[in-house]
C-alpha positions in Angstrom: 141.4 64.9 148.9 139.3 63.2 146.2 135.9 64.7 145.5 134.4 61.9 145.5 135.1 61.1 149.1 132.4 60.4 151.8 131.8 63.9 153.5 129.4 65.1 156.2 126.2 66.8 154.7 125.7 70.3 155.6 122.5 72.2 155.1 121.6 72.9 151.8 123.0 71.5 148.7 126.2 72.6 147.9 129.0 70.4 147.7 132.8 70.5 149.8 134.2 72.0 146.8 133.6 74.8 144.4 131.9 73.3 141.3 130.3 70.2 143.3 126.8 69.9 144.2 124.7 67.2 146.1 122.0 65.2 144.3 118.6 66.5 146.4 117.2 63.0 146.3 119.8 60.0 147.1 123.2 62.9 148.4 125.5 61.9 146.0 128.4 64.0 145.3 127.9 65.4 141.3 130.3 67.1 139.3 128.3 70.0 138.2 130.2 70.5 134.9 128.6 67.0 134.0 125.6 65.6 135.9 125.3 62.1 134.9 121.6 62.7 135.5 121.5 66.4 133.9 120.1 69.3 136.1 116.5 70.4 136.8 115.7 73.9 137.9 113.1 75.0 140.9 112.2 78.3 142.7 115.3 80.0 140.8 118.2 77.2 141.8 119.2 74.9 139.5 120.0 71.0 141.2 122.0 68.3 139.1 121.3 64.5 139.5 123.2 61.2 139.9 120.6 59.4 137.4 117.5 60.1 135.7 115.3 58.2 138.0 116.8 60.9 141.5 116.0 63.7 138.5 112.8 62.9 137.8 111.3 61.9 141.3 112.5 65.0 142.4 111.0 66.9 139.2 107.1 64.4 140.3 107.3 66.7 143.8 110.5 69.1 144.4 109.0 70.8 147.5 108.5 67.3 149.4 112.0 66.3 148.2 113.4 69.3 149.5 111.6 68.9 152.9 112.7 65.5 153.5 115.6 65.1 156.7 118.7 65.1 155.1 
């Protein structure tokens, strides 16, 4: 199966496969070896980003990202 694959979100962030994570802001599937976006770190986790622009909204207010219905 191809990673990059639609799959059903579960809670929380990580991704269907080891190494995999889902950008916080717009769900895309990221590899986490190379975020096209780079990463950005919060209350101890680190999240990885699609683009710059899902990075740094989520950077202006992580908490409200993080609350929104997934």
């Amino acid at each position: 199966m191809n990673p990059r694959e639609s799959h059903q979100i579960a809670p929380g962030l990580t991704g269907p496969y080891s190494g995999w994570s889902y950008d916080p802001m717009c769900r895309m599937l990221i590899d986490e070896r190379d975020p096209p976006g780079g990463t950005f770190d919060h209350d101890g986790k680190r999240y990885y980003f699609c683009s710059v622009g899902c990075r740094e909204a989520f950077r202006a207010a992580p908490d409200s990202a993080l609350k929104r219905k997934r």
